[in-house]
C-alpha positions as CSV (number, residue, x, y, z in Angstrom):
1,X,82.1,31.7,-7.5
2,X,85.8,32.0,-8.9
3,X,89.2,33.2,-8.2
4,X,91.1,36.3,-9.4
5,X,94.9,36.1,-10.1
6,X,97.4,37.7,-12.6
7,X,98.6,35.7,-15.3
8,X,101.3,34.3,-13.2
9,X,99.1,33.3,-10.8
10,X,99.4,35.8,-8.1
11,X,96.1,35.6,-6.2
12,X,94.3,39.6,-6.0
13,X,92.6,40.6,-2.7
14,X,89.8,43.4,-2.0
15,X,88.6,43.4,-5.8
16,X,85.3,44.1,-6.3
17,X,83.2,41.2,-7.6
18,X,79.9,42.8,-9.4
19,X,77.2,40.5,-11.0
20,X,74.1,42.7,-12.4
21,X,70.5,41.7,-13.3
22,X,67.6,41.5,-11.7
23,X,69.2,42.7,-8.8
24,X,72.7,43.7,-7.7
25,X,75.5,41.3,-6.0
26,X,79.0,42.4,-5.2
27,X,81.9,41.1,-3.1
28,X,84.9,41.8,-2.6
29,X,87.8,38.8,-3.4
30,X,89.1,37.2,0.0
31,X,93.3,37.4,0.6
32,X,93.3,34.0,-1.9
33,X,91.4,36.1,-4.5
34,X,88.4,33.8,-4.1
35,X,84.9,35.2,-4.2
36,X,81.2,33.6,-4.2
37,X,78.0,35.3,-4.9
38,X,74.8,34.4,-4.2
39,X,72.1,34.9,-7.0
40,X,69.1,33.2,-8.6
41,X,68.9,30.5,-10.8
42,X,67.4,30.8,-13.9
43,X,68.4,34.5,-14.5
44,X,70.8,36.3,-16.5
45,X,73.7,38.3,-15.0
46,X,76.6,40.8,-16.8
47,X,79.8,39.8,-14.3
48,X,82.1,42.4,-14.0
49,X,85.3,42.8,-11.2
50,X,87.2,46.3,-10.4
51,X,89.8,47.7,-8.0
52,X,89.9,50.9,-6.5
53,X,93.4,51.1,-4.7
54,X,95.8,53.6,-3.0
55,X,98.9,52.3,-4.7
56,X,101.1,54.1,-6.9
57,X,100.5,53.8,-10.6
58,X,104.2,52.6,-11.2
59,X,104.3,50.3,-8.9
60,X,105.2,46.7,-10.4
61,X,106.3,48.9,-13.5
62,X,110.0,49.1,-14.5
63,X,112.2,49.2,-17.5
64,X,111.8,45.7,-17.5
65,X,108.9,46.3,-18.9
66,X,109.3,48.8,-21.4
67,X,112.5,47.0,-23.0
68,X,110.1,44.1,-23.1
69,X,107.0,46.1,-24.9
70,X,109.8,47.5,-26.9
71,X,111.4,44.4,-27.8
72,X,107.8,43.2,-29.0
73,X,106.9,45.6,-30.8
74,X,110.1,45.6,-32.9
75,X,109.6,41.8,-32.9
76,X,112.9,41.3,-31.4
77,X,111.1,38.7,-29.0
78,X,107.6,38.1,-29.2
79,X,105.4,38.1,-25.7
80,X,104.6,34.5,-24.4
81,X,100.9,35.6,-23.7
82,X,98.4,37.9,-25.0
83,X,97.5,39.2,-21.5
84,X,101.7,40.8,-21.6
85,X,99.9,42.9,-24.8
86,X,97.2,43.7,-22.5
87,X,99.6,45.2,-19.7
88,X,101.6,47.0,-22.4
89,X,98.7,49.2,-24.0
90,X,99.0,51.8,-21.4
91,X,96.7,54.1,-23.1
92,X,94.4,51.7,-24.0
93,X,94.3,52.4,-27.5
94,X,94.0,48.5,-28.3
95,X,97.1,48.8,-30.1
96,X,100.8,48.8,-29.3
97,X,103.1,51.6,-30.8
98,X,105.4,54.0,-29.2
99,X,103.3,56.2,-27.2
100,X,102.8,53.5,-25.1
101,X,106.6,52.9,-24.3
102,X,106.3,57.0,-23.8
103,X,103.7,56.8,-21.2
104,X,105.1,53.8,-19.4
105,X,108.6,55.9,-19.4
106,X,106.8,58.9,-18.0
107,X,105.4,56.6,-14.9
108,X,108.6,55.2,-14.4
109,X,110.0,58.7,-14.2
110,X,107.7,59.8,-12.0
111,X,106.7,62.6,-14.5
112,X,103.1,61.0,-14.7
113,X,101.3,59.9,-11.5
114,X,98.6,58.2,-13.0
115,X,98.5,56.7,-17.2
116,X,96.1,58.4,-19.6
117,X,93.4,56.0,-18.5
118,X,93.5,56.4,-15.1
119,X,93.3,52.9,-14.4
120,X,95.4,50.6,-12.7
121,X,93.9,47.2,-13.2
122,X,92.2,45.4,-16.1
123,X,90.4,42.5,-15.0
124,X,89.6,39.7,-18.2
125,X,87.6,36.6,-17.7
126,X,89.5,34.0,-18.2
127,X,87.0,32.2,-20.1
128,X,87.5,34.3,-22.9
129,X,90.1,33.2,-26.1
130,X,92.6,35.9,-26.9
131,X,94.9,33.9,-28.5
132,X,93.9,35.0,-31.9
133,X,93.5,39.1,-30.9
134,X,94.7,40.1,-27.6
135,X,92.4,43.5,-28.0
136,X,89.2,41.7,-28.6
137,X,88.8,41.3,-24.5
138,X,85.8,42.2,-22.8
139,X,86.1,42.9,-18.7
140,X,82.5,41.9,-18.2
141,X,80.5,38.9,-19.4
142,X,77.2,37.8,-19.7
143,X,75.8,35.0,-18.4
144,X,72.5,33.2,-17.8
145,X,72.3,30.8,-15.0
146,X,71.0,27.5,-15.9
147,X,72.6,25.7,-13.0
148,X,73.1,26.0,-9.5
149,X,77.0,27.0,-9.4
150,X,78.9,28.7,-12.0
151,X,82.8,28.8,-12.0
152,X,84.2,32.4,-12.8
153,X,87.5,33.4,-12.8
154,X,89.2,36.6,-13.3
155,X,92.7,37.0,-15.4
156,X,94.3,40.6,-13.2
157,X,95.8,42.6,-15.5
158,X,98.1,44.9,-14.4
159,X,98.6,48.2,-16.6
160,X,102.2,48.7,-17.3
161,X,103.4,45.1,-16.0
162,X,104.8,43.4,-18.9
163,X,106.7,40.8,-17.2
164,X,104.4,40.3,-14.3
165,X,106.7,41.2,-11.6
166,X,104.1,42.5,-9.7
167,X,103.5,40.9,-6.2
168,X,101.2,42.3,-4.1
169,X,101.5,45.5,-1.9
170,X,102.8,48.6,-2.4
């Protein structure tokens, strides 16, 4: 069971929930972005969440956003969090430079419909330590069950929104 939020805290609905092993659980998050799976103990699982949506790539994306991914980058002002790094590799190259301030300029435009990886969201557990390399995140994570209820939650990232000013709905 867990919860799946941005890293403000915003609370993510109808994400997929997907815990794989030796047999297949999903569900989707509830409108507080809590989920609960039911699986066996003592077995191993890989937990993964996605989001297939029918909003708008640039939506929650503005030039907030880029002045802030510039501003890092030029280490004007740093981000506060590594999960703003995340949101700003918009290629998803792991890696920050100015083809990413290109592509999130090209969204904002309207030029580009979609960003080079077709994604919208990045979902990170938030067990994981990034504080030393934003890029070494995984989205899925293995675990073995050893105990009747494990605690899971998800860190929404998503791609494009620097500041966070994303808030749900188109």
């Amino acid at each position: 069971a867990g919860k799946v939020a941005t890293f403000k805290g915003v609370a993510i609905d109808k994400v997929l929930v997907r815990a794989e092993g030796e047999e297949v659980r999903e569900q989707d998050t509830d409108q507080s972005g809590s989920y609960t799976l039911e699986t066996y103990e003592q077995s191993g699982y890989t937990v993964s969440a996605s989001k297939t949506t029918e909003e708008q790539q640039h939506t929650g994306i503005s030039t907030l956003d880029i002045i802030a991914a510039r501003r890092h980058i030029l280490q004007i002002r740093e981000f506060d969090n590594p999960y703003q790094s995340i949101a700003a590799d918009v290629n998803m190259s792991k890696s920050l430079t100015a083809l990413d301030l290109l592509q999130m300029r090209r969204i904002v435009l309207g030029m580009d419909k979609v960003n080079q990886s077709g994604l919208n969201w990045l979902f990170i557990p938030k067990a994981q330590d990034l504080t030393s390399d934003p890029f070494s995140y995984d989205t899925q994570l293995a675990i073995n069950l050893a105990e009747e209820d494990v605690e899971l939650d998800f860190v929404a990232v998503k791609i494009g929104d620097v500041n966070g000013s994303w808030k749900g709905g188109s």
